[in-house]
Structures are given as C-alpha cells and as structure tokens.
BAVOBA-709698 format. One line per field, with one value per residue: residue number from 0; z, y, x of N, C-alpha, C in turn. Coordinates in Angstrom, 2 decimals, always signed. Each point is the difference from the previous one (the first is absolute). Layout:
! residues N
num = c(NUM ...)
nup = c(Z ...)
nnorth = c(Y ...)
neast = c(X ...)
caup = c(Z ...)
canorth = c(Y ...)
caeast = c(X ...)
cup = c(Z ...)
cnorth = c(Y ...)
ceast = c(X ...)
//
This chain:
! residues 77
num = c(0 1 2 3 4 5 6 7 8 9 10 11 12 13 14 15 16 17 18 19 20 21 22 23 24 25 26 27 28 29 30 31 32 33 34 35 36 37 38 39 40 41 42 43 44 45 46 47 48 49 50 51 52 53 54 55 56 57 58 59 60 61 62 63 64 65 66 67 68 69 70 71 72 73 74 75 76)
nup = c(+0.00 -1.03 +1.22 -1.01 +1.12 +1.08 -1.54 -0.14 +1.05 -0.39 -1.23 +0.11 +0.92 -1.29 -0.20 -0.33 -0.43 -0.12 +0.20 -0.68 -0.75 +0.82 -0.05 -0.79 +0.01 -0.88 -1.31 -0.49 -0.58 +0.96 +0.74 -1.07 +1.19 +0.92 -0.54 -0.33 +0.80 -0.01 +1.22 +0.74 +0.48 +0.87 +0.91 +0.98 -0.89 -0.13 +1.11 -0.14 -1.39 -0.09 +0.91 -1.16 -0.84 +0.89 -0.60 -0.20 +0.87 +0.52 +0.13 +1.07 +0.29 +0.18 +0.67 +0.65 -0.87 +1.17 -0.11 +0.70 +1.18 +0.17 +0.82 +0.76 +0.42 +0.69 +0.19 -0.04 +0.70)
nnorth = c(-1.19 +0.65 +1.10 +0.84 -0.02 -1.29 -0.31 +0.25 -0.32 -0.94 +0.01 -0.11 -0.74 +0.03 -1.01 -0.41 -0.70 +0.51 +1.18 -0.33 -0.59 +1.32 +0.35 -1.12 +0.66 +0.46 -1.12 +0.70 -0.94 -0.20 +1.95 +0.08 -1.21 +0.48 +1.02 -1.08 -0.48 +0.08 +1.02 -0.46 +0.58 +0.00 -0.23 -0.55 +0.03 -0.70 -0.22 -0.43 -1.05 -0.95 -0.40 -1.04 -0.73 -0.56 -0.92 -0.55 -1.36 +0.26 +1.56 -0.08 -0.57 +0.99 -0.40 +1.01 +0.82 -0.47 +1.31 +0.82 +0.18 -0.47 +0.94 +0.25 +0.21 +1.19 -1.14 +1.22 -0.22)
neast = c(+0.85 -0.36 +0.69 -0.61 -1.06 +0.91 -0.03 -1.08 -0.47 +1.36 +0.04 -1.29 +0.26 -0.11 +0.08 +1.32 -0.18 +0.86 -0.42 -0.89 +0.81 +0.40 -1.04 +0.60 +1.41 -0.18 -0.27 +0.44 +0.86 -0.02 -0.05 +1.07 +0.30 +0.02 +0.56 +1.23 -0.64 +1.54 -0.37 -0.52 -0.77 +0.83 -0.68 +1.38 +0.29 -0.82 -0.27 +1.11 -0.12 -0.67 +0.93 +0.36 -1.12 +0.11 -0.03 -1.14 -0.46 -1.22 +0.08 +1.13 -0.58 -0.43 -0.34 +0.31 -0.83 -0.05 +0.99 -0.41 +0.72 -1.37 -0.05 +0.25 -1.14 -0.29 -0.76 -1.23 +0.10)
caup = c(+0.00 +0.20 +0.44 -0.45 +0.75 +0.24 -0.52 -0.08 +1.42 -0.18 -0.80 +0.49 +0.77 -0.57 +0.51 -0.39 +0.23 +1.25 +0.86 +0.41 +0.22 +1.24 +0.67 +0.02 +0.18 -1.25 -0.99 -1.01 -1.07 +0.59 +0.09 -1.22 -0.48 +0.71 -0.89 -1.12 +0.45 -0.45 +1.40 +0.98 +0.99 +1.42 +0.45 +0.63 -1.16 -0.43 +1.29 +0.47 -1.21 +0.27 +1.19 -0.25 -0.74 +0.35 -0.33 +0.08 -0.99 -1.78 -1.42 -0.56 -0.77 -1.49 +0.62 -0.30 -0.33 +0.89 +0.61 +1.44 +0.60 +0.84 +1.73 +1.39 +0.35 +1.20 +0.22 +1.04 +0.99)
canorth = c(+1.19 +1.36 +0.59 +0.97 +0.89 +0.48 +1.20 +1.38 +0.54 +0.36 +1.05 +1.41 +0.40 +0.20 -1.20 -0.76 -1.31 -0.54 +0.57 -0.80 -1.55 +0.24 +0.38 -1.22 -1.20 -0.87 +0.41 +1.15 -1.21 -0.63 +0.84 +0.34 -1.17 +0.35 +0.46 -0.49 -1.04 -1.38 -0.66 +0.25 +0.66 -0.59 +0.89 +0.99 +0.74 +0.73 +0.26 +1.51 +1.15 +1.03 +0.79 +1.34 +0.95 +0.88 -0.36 -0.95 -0.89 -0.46 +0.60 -0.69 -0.67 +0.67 -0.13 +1.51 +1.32 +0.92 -0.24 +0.17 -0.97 +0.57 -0.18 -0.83 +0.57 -1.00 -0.25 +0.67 -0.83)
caeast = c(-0.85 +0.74 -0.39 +0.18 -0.31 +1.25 +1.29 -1.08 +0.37 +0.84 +0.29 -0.93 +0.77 +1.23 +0.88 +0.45 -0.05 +1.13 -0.35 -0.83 +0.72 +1.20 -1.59 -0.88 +1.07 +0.58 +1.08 -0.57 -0.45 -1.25 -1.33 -0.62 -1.09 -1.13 -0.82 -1.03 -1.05 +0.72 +0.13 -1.12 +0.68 -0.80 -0.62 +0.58 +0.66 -1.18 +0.15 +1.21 -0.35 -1.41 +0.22 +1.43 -0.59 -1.41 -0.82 -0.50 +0.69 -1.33 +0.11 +1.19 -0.43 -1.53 -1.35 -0.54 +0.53 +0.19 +1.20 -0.52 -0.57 -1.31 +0.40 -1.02 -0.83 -0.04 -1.11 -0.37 -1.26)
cup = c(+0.00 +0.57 -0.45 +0.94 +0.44 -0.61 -0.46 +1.41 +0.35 -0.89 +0.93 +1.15 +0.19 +0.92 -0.92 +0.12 +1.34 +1.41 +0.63 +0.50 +1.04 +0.89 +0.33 +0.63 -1.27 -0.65 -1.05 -1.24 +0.92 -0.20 -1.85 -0.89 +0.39 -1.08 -1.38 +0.09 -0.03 +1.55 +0.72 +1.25 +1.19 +0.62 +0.91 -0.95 -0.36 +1.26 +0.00 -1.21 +0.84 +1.24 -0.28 -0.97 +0.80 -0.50 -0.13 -0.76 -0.76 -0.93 -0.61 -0.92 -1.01 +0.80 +0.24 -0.29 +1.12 +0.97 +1.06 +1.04 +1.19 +1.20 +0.57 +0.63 +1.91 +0.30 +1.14 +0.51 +0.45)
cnorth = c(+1.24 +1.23 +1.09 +1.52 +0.22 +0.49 +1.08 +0.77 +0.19 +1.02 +1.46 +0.38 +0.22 -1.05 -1.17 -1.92 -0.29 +0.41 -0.71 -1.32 -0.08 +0.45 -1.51 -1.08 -1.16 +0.77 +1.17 -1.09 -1.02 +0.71 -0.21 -0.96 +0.52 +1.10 -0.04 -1.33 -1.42 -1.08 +0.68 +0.97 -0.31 +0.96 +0.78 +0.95 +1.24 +1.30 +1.12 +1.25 +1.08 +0.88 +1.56 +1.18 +0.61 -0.45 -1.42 -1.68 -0.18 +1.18 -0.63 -1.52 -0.52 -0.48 +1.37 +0.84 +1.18 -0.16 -0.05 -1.04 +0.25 +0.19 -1.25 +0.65 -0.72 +0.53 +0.45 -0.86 +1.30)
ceast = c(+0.88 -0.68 +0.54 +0.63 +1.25 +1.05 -0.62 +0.54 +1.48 +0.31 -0.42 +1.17 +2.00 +0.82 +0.22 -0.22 +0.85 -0.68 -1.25 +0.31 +0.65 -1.31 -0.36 +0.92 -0.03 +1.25 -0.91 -0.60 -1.34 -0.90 -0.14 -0.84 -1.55 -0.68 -0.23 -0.35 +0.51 -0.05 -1.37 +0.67 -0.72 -0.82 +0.20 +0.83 -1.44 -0.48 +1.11 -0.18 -1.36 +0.31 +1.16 -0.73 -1.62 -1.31 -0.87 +0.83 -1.10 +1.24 +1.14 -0.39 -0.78 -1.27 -0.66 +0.83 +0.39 +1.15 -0.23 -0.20 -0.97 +1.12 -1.12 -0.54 -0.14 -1.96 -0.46 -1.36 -1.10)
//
C-alpha cells in the first residue's frame, strides 16, 4: 500500500527522507520503501509520524480528509 500522504507531509515540511528515517530510527532506504509502497509501515511508525506532524493516523492514511485531530472533550454531568 502506498501512502501518498507521508511524502506529501514531508515535502510540505521541508524535510528530507533522512530526517524522517532518524525521527523513526531507521535507515533513510527503509523510510523510502515506505513511500513508495514497496514495505508496510507499522503502526507505531504511523503513530510518531502523526505525532510529529500534528495530525490524524485516519488522514495520514487516507481514511479522512481531515488533518486535525478532535481534542477530548471532558464530559460535564
């Protein structure tokens, strides 16, 4: 499966393959499997991306169009 979104979100954020791959503790040739769909990415991989970018793992992964991630709301009784 290729995930478009992460070298979309890299680029946007002006960072290099390496930089991310040293974000992930890999090799820069492992993350570049990852975006063009030659390797799966784990989900703790998925998890630090979305944490480093701010944003959701559905968008990172194409499930929504929405970067955003809802807060939590704390429930008034």
């Amino acid at each position: 499966m290729k995930f478009k979104r992460i070298k979309d979100l890299r680029e946007d954020h002006d960072k290099y393959q390496k930089d991310i791959a040293n974000l992930l503790g890999i090799s820069q040739q492992y993350y570049s499997e990852y975006e063009s769909g030659k390797r799966t990415i784990p989900i703790q991989h998925l998890i630090t991306l979305a944490k480093y970018y701010n944003i959701s793992v559905d968008y990172l992964i194409g499930l929504s169009n929405e970067k955003t991630i809802l807060k939590n709301h704390k429930k008034t009784s």
